[in-house]
GUVEXMI-123344 format. One record per atom (N, C-alpha, C): x, y, z; residue in one letter; chain. Coordinates in Angstrom, 2 decimals. Layout:
<nodes>
X; Y; Z; residu; chaine
X; Y; Z; a; A;
...
</nodes>
This chain:
<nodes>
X; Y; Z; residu; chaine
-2.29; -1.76; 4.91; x; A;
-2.85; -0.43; 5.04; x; A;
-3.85; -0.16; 3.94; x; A;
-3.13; -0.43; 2.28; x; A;
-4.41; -0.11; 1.73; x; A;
-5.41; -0.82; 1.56; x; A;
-5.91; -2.26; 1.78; x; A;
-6.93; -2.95; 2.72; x; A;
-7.61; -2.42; 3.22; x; A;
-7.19; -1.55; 4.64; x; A;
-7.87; -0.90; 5.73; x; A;
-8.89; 0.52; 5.57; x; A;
-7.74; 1.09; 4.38; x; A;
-8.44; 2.31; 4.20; x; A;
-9.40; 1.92; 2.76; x; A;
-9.69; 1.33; 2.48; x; A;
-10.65; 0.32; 1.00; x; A;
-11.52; 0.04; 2.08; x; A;
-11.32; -0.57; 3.43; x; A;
-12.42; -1.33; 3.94; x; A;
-13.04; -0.23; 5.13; x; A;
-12.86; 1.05; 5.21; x; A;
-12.99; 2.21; 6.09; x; A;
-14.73; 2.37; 6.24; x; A;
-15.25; 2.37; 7.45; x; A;
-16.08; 2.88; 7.42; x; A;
-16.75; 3.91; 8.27; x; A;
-14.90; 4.98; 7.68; x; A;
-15.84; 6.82; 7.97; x; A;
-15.23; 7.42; 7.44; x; A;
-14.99; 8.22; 7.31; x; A;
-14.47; 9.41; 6.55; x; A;
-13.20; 9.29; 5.91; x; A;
-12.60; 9.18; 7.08; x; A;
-10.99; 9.27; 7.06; x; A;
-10.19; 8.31; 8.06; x; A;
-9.15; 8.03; 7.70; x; A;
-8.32; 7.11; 8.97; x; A;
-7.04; 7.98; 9.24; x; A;
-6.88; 8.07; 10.37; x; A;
-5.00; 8.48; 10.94; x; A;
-4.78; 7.42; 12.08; x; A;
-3.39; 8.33; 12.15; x; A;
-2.58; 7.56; 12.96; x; A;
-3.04; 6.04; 14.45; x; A;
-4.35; 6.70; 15.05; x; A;
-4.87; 6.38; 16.02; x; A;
-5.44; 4.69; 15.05; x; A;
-6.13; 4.99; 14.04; x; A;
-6.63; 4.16; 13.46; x; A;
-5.92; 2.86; 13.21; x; A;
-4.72; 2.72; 13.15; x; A;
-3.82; 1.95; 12.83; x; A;
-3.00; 1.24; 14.62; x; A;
-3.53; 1.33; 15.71; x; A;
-3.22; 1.22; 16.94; x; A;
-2.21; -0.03; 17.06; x; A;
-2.31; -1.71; 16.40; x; A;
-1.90; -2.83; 16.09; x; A;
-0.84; -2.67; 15.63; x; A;
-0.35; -1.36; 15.12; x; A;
1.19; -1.12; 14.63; x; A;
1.95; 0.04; 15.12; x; A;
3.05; -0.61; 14.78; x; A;
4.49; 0.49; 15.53; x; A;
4.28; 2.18; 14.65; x; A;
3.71; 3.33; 15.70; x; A;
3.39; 4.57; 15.24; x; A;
4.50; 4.89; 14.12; x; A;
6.05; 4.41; 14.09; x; A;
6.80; 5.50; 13.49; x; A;
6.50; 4.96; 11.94; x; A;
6.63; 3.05; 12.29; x; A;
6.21; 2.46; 11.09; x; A;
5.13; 2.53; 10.38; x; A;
4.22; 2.90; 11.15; x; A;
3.00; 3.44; 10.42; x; A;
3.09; 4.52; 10.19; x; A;
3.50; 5.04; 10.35; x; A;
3.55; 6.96; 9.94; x; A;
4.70; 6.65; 8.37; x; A;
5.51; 6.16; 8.80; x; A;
6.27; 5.80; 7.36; x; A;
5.77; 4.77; 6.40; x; A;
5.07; 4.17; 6.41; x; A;
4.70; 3.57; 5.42; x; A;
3.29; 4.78; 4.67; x; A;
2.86; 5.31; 5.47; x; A;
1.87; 6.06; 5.04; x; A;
2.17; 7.26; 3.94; x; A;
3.52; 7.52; 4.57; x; A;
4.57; 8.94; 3.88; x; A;
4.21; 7.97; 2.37; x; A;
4.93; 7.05; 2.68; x; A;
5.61; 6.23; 1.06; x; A;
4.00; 5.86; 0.33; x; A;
2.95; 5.46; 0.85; x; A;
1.89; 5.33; -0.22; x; A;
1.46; 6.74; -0.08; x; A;
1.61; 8.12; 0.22; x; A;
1.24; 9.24; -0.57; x; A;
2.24; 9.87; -1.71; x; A;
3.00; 9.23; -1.24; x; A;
4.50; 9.45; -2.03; x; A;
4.11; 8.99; -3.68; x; A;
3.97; 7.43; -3.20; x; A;
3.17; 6.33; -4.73; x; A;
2.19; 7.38; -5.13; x; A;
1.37; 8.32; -4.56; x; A;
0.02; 8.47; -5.22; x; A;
-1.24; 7.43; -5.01; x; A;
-0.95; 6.00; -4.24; x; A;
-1.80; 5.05; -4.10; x; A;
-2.73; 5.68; -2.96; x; A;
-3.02; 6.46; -1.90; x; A;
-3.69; 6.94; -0.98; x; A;
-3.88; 8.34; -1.59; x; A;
-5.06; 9.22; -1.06; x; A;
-5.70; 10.46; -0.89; x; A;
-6.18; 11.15; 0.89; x; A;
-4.89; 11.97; 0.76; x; A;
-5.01; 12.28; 1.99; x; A;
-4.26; 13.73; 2.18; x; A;
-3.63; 13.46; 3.92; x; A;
-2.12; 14.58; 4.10; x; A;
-1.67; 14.32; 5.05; x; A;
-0.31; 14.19; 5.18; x; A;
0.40; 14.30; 6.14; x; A;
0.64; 15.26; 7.36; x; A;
0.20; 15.20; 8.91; x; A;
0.21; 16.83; 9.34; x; A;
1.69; 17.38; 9.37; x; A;
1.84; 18.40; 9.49; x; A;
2.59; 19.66; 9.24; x; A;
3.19; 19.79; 10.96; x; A;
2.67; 19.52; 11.99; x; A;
2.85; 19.96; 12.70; x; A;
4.15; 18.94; 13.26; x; A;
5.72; 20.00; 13.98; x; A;
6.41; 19.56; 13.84; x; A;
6.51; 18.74; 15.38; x; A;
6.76; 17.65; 15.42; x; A;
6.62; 17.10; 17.24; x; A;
8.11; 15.75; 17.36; x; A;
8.93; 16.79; 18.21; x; A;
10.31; 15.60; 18.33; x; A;
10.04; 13.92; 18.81; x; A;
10.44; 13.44; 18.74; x; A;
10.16; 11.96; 18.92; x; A;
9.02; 11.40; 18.55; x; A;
8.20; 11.97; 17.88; x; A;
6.48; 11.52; 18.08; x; A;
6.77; 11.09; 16.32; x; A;
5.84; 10.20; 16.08; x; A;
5.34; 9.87; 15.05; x; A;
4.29; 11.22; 13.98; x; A;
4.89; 11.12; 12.98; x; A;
3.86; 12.00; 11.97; x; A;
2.45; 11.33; 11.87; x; A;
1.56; 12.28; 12.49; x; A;
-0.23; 11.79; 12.23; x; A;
-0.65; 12.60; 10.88; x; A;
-1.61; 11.60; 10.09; x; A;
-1.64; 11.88; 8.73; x; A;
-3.55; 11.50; 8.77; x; A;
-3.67; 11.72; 8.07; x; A;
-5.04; 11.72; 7.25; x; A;
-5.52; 11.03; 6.30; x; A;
-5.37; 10.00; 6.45; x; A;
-6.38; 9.59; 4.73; x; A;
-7.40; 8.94; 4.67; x; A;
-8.01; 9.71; 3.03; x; A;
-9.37; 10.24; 2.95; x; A;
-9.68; 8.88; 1.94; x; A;
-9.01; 8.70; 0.67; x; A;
-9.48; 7.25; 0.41; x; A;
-8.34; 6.95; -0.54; x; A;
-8.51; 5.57; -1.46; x; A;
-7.93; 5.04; -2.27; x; A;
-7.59; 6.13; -3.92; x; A;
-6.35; 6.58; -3.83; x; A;
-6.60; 7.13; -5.15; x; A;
-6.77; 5.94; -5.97; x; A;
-7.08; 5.94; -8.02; x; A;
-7.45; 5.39; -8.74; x; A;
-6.34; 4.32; -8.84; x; A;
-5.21; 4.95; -9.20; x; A;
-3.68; 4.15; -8.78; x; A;
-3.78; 3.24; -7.69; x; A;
-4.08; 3.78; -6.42; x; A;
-4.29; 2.76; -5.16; x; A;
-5.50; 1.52; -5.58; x; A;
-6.33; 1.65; -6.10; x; A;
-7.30; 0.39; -6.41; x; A;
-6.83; 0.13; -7.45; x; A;
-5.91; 0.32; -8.25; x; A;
-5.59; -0.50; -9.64; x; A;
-4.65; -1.69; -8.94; x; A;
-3.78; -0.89; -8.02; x; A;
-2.56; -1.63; -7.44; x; A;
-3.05; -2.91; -7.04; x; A;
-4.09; -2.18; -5.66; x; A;
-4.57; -3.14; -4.58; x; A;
-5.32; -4.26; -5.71; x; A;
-6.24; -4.28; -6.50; x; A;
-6.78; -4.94; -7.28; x; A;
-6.30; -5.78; -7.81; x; A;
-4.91; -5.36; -8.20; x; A;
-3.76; -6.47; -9.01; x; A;
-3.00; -7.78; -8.21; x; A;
-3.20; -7.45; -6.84; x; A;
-2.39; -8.06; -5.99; x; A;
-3.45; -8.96; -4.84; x; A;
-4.70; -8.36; -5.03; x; A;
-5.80; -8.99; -3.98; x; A;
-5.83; -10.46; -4.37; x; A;
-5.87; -10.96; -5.29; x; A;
-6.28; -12.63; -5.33; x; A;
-4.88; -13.48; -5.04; x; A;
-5.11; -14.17; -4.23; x; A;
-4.64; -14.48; -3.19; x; A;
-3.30; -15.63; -4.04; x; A;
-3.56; -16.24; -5.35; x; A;
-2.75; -16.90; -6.33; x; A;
-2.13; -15.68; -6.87; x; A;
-2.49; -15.12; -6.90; x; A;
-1.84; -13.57; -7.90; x; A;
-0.69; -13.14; -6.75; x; A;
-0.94; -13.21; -5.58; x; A;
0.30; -12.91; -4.93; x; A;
1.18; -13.72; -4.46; x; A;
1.15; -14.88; -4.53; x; A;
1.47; -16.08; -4.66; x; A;
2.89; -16.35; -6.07; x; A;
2.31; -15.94; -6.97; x; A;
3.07; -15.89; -8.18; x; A;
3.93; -14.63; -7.72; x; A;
3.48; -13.80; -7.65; x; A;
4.46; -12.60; -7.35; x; A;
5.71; -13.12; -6.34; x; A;
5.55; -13.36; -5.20; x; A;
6.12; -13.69; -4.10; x; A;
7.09; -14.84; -5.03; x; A;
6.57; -15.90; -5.24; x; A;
7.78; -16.47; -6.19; x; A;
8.52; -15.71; -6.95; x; A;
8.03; -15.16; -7.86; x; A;
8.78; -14.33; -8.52; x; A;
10.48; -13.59; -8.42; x; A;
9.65; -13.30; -7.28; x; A;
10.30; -11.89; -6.66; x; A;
11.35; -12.87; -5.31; x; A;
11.48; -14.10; -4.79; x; A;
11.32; -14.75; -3.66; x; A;
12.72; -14.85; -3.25; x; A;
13.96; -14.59; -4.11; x; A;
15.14; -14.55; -3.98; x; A;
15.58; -13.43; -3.14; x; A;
14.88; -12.59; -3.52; x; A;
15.67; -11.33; -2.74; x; A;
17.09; -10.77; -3.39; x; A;
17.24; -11.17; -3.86; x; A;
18.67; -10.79; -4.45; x; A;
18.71; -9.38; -5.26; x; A;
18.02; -8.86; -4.97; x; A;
17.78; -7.16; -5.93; x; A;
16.73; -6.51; -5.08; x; A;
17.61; -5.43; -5.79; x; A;
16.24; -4.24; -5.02; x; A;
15.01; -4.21; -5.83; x; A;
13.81; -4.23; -5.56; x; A;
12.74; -4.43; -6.39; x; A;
12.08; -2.52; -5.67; x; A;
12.27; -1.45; -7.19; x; A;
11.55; -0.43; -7.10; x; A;
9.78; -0.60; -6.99; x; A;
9.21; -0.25; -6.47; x; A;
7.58; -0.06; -6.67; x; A;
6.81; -0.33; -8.55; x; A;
7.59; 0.55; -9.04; x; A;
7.21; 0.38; -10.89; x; A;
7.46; -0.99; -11.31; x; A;
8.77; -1.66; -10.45; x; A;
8.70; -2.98; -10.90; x; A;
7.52; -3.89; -10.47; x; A;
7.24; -3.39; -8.90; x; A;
6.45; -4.81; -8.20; x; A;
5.14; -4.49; -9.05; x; A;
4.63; -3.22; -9.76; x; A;
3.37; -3.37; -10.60; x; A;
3.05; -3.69; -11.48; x; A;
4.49; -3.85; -12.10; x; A;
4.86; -4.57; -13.51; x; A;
4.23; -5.91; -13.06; x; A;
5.08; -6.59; -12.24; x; A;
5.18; -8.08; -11.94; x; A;
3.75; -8.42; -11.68; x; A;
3.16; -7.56; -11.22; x; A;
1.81; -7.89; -10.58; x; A;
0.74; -7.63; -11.70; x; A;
0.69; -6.55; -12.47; x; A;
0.17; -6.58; -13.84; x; A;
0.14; -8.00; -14.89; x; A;
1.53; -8.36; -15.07; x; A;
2.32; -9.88; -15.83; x; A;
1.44; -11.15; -15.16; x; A;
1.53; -11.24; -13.88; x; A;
0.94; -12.13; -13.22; x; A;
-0.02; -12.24; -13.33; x; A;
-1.36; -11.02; -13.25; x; A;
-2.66; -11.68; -13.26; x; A;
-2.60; -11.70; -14.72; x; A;
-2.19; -11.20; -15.33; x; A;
-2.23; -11.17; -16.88; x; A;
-2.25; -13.31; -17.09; x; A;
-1.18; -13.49; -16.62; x; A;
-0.90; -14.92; -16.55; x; A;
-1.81; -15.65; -15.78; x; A;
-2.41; -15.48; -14.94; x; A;
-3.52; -16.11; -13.92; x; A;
-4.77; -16.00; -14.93; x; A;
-5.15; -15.03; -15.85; x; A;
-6.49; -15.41; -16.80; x; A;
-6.29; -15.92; -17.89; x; A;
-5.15; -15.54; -18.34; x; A;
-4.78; -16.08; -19.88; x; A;
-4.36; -18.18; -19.42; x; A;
-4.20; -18.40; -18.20; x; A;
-4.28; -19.84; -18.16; x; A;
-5.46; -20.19; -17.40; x; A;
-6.29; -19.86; -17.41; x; A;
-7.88; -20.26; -16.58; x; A;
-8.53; -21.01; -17.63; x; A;
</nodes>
């Protein structure tokens, strides 16, 4: 998602925009990156039983391109994914930016 809305070219993206994925799952993952602060947008208000929440967003907050930035090179997520590859814990969000911070940190300091 934040890919999509980095690579946007109009205004804003919702729900419709995202067609390739399951509405509720996209409506929830969207909740959780306004939640992070990583997106600039809104969620609508309007209440509709069974239907998916249609949302709005307008672009990458500063947080959202620090994130996305940390994790885009393609070895940098690579290391992470090892990292992290056990599964054996819950990994909070503050951690995976840690890890992803550490990592490229480690990807230039050995270049």
């Amino acid at each position: 998602m934040l890919i999509k809305v980095e690579d946007k070219d109009k205004t804003h993206l919702s729900l419709c925009d995202f067609e390739e994925y399951d509405n509720f799952e996209c409506s929830y993952h969207a909740k959780l990156l306004f939640e992070l602060n990583l997106i600039d947008g809104y969620i609508s208000k309007v209440i509709r039983v069974n239907h998916p929440d249609d949302f709005c967003i307008k672009e990458l907050t500063w947080e959202g391109h620090e994130f996305l930035d940390s994790i885009r090179e393609e070895k940098i997520w690579k290391i992470i994914q090892n990292k992290l590859k056990d599964g054996s814990i819950s990994v909070t969000f503050e951690i995976l930016k840690s890890v992803a911070k550490k990592a490229l940190n480690e990807y230039f300091t050995s270049s």
